[in-house]
PDB file with one MODEL, atoms N, CA, C and O in Angstrom:
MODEL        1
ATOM      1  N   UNK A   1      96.277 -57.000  19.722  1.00  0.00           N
ATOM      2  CA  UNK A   1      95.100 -57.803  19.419  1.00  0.00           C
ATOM      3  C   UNK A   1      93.847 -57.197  20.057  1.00  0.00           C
ATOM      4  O   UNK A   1      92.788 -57.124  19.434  1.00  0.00           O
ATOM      5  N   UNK A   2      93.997 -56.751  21.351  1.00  0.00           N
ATOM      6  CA  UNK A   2      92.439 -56.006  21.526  1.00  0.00           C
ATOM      7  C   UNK A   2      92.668 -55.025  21.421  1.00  0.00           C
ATOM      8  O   UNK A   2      92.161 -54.382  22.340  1.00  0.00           O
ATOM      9  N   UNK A   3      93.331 -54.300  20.603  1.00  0.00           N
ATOM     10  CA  UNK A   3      92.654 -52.938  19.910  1.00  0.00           C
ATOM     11  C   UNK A   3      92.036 -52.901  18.451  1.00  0.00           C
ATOM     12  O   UNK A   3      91.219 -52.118  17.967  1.00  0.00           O
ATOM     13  N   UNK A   4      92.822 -54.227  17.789  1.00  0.00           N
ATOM     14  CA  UNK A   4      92.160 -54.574  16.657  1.00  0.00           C
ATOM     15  C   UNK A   4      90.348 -54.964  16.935  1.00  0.00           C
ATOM     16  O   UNK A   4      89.512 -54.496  16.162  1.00  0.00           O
ATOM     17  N   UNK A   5      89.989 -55.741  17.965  1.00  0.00           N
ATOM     18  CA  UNK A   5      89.070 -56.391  18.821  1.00  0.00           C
ATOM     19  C   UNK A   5      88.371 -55.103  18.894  1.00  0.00           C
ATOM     20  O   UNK A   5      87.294 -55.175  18.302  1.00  0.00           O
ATOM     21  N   UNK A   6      88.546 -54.221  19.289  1.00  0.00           N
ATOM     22  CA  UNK A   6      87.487 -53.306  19.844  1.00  0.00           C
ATOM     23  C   UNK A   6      87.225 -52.278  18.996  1.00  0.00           C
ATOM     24  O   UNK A   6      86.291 -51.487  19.123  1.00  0.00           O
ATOM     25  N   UNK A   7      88.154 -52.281  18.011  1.00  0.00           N
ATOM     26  CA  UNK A   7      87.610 -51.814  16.617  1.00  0.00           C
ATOM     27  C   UNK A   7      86.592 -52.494  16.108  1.00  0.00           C
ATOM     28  O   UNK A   7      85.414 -52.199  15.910  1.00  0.00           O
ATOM     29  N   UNK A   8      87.148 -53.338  15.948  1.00  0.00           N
ATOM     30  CA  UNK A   8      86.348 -54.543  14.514  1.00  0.00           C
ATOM     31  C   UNK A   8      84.513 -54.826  15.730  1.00  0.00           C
ATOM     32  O   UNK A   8      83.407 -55.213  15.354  1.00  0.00           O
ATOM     33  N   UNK A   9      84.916 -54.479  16.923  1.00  0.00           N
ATOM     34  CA  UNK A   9      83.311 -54.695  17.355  1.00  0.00           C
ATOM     35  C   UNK A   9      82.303 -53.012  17.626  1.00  0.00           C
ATOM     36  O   UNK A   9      81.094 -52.998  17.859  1.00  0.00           O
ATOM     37  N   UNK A  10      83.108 -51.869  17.523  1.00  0.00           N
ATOM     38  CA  UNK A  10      83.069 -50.627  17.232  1.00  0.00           C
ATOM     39  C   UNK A  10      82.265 -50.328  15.798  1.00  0.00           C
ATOM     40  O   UNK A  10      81.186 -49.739  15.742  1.00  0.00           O
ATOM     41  N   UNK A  11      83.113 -50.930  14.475  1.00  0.00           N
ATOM     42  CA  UNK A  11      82.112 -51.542  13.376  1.00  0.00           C
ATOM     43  C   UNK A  11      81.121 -51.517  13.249  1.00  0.00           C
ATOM     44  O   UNK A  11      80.327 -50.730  12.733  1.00  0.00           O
ATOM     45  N   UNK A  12      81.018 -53.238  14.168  1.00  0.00           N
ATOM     46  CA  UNK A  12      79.810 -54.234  14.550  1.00  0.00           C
ATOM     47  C   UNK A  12      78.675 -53.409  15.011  1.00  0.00           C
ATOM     48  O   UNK A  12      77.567 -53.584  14.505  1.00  0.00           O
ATOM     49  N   UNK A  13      78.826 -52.697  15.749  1.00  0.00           N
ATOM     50  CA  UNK A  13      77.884 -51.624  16.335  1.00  0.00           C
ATOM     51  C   UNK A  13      77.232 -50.663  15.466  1.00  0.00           C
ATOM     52  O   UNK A  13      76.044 -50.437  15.238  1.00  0.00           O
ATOM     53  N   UNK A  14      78.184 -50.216  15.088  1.00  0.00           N
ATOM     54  CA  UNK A  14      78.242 -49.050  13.876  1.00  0.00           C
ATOM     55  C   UNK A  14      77.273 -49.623  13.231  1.00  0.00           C
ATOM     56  O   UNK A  14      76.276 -48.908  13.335  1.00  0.00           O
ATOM     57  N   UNK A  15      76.961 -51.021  12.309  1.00  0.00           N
ATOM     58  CA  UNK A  15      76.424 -51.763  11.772  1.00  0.00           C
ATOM     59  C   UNK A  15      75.395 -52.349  11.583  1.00  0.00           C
ATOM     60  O   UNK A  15      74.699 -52.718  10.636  1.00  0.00           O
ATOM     61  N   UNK A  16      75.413 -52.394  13.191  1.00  0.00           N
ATOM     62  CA  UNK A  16      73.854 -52.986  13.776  1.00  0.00           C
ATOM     63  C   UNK A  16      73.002 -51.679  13.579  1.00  0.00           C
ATOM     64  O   UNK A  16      71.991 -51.514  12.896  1.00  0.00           O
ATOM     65  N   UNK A  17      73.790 -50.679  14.479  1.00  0.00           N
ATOM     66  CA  UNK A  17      73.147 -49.261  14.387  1.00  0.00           C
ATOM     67  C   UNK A  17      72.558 -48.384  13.160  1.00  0.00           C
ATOM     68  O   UNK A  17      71.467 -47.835  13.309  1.00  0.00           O
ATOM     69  N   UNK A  18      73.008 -48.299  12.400  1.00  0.00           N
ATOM     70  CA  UNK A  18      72.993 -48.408  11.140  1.00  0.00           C
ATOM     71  C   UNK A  18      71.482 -49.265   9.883  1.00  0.00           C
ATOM     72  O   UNK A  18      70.638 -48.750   9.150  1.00  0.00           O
ATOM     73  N   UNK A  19      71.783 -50.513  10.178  1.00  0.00           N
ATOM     74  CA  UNK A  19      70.652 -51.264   9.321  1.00  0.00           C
ATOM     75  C   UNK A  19      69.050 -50.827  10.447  1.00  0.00           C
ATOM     76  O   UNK A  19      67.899 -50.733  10.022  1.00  0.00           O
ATOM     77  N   UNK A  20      69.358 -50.699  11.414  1.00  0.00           N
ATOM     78  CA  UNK A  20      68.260 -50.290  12.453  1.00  0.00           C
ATOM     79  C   UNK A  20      67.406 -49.110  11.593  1.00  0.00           C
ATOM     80  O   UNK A  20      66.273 -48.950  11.139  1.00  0.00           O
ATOM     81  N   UNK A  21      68.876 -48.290  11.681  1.00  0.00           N
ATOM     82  CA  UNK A  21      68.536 -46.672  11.219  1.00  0.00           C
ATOM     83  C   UNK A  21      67.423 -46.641   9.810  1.00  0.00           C
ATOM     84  O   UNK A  21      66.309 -46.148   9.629  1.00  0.00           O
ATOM     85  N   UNK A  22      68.330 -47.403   9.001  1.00  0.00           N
ATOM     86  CA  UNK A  22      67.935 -47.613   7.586  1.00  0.00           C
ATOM     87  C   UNK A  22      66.481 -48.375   7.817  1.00  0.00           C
ATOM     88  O   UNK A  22      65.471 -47.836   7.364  1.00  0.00           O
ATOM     89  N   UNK A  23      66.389 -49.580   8.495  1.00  0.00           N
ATOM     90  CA  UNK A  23      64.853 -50.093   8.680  1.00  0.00           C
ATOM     91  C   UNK A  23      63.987 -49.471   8.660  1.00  0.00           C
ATOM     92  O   UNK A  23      62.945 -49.822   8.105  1.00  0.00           O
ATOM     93  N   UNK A  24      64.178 -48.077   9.405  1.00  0.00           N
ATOM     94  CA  UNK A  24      62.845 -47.155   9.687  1.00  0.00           C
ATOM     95  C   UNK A  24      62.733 -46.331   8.927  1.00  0.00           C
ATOM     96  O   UNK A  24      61.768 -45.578   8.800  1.00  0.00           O
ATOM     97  N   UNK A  25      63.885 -46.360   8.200  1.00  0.00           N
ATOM     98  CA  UNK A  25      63.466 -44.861   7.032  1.00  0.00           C
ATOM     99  C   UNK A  25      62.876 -45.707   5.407  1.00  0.00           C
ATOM    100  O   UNK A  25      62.129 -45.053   4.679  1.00  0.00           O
ATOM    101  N   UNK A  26      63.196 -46.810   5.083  1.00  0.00           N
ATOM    102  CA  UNK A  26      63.244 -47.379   3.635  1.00  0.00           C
ATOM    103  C   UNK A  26      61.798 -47.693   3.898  1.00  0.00           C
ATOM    104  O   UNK A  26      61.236 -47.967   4.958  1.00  0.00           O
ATOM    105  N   UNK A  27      61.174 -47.549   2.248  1.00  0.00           N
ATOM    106  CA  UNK A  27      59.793 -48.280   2.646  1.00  0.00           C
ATOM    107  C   UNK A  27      60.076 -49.923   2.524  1.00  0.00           C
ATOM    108  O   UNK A  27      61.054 -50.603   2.212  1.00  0.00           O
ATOM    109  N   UNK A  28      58.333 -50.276   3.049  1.00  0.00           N
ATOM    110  CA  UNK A  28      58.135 -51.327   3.819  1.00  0.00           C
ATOM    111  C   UNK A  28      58.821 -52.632   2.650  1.00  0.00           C
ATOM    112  O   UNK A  28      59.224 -53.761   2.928  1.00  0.00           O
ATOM    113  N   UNK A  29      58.737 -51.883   1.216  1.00  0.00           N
ATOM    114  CA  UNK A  29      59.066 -53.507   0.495  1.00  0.00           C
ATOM    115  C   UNK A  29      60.773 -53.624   0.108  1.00  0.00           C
ATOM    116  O   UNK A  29      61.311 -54.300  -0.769  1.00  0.00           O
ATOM    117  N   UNK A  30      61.366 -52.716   1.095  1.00  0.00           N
ATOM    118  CA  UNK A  30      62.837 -52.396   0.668  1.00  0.00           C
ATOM    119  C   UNK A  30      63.297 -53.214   2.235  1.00  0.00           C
ATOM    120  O   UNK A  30      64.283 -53.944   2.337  1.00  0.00           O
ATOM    121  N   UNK A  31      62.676 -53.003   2.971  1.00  0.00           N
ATOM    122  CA  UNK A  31      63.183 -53.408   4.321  1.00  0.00           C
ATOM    123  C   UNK A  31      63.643 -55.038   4.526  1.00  0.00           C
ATOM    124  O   UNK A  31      64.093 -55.222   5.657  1.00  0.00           O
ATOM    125  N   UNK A  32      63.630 -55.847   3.959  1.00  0.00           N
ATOM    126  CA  UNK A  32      64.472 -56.787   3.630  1.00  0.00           C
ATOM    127  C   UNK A  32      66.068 -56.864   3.585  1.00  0.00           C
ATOM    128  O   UNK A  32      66.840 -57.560   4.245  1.00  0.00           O
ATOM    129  N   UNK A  33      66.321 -55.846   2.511  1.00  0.00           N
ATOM    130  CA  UNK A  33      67.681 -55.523   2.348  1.00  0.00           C
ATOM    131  C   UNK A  33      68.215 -55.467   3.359  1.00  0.00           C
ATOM    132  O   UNK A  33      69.234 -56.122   3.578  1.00  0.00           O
ATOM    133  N   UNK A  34      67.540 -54.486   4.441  1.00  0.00           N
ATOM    134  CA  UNK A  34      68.094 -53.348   5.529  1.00  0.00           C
ATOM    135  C   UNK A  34      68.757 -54.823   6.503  1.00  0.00           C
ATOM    136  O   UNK A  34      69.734 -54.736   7.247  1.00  0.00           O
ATOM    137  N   UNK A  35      68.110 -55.865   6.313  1.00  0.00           N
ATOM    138  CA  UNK A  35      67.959 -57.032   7.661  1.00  0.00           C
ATOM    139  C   UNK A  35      69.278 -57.745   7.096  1.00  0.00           C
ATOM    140  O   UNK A  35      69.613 -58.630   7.884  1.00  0.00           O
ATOM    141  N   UNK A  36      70.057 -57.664   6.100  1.00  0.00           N
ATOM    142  CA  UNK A  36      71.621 -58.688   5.523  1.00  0.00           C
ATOM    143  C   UNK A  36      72.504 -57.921   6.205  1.00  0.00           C
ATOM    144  O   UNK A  36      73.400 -58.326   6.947  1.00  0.00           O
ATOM    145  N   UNK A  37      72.217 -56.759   5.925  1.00  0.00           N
ATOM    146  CA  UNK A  37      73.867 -56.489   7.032  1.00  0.00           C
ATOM    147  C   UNK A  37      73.964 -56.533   8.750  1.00  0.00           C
ATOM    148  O   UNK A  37      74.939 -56.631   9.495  1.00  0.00           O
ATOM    149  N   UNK A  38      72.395 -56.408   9.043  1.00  0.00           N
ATOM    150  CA  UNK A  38      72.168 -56.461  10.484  1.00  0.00           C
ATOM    151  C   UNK A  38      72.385 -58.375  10.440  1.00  0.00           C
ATOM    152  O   UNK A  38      73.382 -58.919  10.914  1.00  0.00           O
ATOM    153  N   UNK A  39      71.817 -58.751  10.115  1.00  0.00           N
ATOM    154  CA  UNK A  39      72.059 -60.874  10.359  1.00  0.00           C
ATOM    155  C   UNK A  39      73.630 -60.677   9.934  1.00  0.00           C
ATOM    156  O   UNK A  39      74.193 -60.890  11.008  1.00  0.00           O
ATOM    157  N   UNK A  40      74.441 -60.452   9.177  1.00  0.00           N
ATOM    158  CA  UNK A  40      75.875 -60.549   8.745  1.00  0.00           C
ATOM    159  C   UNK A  40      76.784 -60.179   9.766  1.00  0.00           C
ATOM    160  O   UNK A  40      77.886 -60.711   9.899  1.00  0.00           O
ATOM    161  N   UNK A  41      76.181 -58.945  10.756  1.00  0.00           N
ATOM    162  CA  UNK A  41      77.042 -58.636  11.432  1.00  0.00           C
ATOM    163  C   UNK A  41      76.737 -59.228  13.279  1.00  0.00           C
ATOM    164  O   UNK A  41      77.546 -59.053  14.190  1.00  0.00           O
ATOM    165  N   UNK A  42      75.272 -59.978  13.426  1.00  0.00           N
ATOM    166  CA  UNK A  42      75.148 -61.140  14.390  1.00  0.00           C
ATOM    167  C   UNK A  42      75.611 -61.978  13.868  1.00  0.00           C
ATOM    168  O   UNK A  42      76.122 -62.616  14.788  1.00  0.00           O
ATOM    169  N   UNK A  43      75.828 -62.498  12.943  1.00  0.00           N
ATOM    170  CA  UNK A  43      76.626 -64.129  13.024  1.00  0.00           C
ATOM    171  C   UNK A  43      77.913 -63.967  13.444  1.00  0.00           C
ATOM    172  O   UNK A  43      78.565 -64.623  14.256  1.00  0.00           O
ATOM    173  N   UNK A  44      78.322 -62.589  12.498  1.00  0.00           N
ATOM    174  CA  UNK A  44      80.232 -62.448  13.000  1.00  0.00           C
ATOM    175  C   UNK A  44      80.180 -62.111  14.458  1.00  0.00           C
ATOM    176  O   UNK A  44      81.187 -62.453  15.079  1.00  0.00           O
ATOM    177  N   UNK A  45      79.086 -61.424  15.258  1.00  0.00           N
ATOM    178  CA  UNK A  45      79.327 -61.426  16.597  1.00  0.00           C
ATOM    179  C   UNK A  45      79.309 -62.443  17.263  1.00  0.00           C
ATOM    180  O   UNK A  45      79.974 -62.500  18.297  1.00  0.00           O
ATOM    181  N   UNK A  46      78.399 -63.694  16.755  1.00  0.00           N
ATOM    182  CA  UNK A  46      78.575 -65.174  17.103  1.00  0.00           C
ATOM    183  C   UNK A  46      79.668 -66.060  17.271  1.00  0.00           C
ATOM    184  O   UNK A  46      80.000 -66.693  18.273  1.00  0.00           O
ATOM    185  N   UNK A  47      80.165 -66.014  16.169  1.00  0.00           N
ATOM    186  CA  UNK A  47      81.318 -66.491  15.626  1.00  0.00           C
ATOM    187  C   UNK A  47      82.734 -66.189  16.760  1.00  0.00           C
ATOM    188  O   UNK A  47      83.497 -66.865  17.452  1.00  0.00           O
ATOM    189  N   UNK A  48      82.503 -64.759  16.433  1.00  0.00           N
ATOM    190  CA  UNK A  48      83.601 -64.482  17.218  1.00  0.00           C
ATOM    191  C   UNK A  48      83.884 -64.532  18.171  1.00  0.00           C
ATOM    192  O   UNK A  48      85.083 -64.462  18.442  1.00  0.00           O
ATOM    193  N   UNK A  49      82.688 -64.713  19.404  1.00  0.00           N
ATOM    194  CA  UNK A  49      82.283 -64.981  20.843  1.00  0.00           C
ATOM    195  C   UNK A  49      82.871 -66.423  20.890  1.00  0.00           C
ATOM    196  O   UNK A  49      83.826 -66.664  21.628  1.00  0.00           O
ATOM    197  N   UNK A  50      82.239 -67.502  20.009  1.00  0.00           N
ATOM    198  CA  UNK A  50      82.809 -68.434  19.970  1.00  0.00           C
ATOM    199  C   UNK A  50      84.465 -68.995  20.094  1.00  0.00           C
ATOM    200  O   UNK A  50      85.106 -69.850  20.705  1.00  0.00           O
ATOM    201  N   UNK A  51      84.639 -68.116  19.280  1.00  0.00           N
ATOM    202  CA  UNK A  51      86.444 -68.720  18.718  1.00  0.00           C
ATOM    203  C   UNK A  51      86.916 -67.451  20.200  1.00  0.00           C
ATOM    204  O   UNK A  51      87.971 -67.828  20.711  1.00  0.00           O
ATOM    205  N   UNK A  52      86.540 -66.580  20.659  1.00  0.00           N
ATOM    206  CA  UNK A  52      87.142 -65.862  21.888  1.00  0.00           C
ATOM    207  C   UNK A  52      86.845 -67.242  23.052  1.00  0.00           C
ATOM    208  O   UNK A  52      87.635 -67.496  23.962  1.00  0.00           O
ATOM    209  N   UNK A  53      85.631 -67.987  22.812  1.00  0.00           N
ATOM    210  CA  UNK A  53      85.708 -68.432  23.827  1.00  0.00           C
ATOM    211  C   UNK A  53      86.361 -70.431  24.253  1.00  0.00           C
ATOM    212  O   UNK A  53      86.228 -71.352  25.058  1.00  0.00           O
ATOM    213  N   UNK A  54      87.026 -70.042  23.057  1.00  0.00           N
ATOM    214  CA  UNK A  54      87.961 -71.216  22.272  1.00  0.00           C
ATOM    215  C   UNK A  54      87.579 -72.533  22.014  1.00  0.00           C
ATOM    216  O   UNK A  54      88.247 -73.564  22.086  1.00  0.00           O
ATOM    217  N   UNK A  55      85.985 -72.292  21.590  1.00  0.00           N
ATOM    218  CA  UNK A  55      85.674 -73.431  20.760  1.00  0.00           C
ATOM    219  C   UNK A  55      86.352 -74.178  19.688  1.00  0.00           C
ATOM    220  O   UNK A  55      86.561 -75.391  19.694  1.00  0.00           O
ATOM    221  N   UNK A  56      86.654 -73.391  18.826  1.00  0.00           N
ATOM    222  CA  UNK A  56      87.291 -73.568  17.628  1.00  0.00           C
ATOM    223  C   UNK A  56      88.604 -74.132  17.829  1.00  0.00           C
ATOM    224  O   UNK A  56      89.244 -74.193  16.779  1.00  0.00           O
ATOM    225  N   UNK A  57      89.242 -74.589  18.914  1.00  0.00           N
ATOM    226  CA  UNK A  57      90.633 -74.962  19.353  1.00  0.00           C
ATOM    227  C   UNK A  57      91.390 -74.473  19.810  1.00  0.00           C
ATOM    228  O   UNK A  57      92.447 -75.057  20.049  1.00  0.00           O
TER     229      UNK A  57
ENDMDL
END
């Protein structure tokens, strides 16, 4: 289970890193797009903080 874990937040990174990257290169009326996978991949870091920190039951 935490090697699956430190993949799947390895990703997350990858991800964040990534839509960042893309922000600065796309022009200004494309940069919208760039911001769904960066918010998609904070909520799942939310989420998952959560249920690690056994909200969820």
């Amino acid at each position: 289970m935490d090697g699956l874990l430190a993949f799947l937040l390895v990703v997350g990174v990858l991800a964040v890193v990534g839509s960042l990257v893309l922000m600065r290169r796309v022009p200004r009326e494309i940069r919208p797009v760039a911001l769904v996978p960066l918010f998609v991949v904070l909520v799942g870091f939310a989420i998952g903080f959560l249920a690690l920190a056994g909200v969820f039951g």
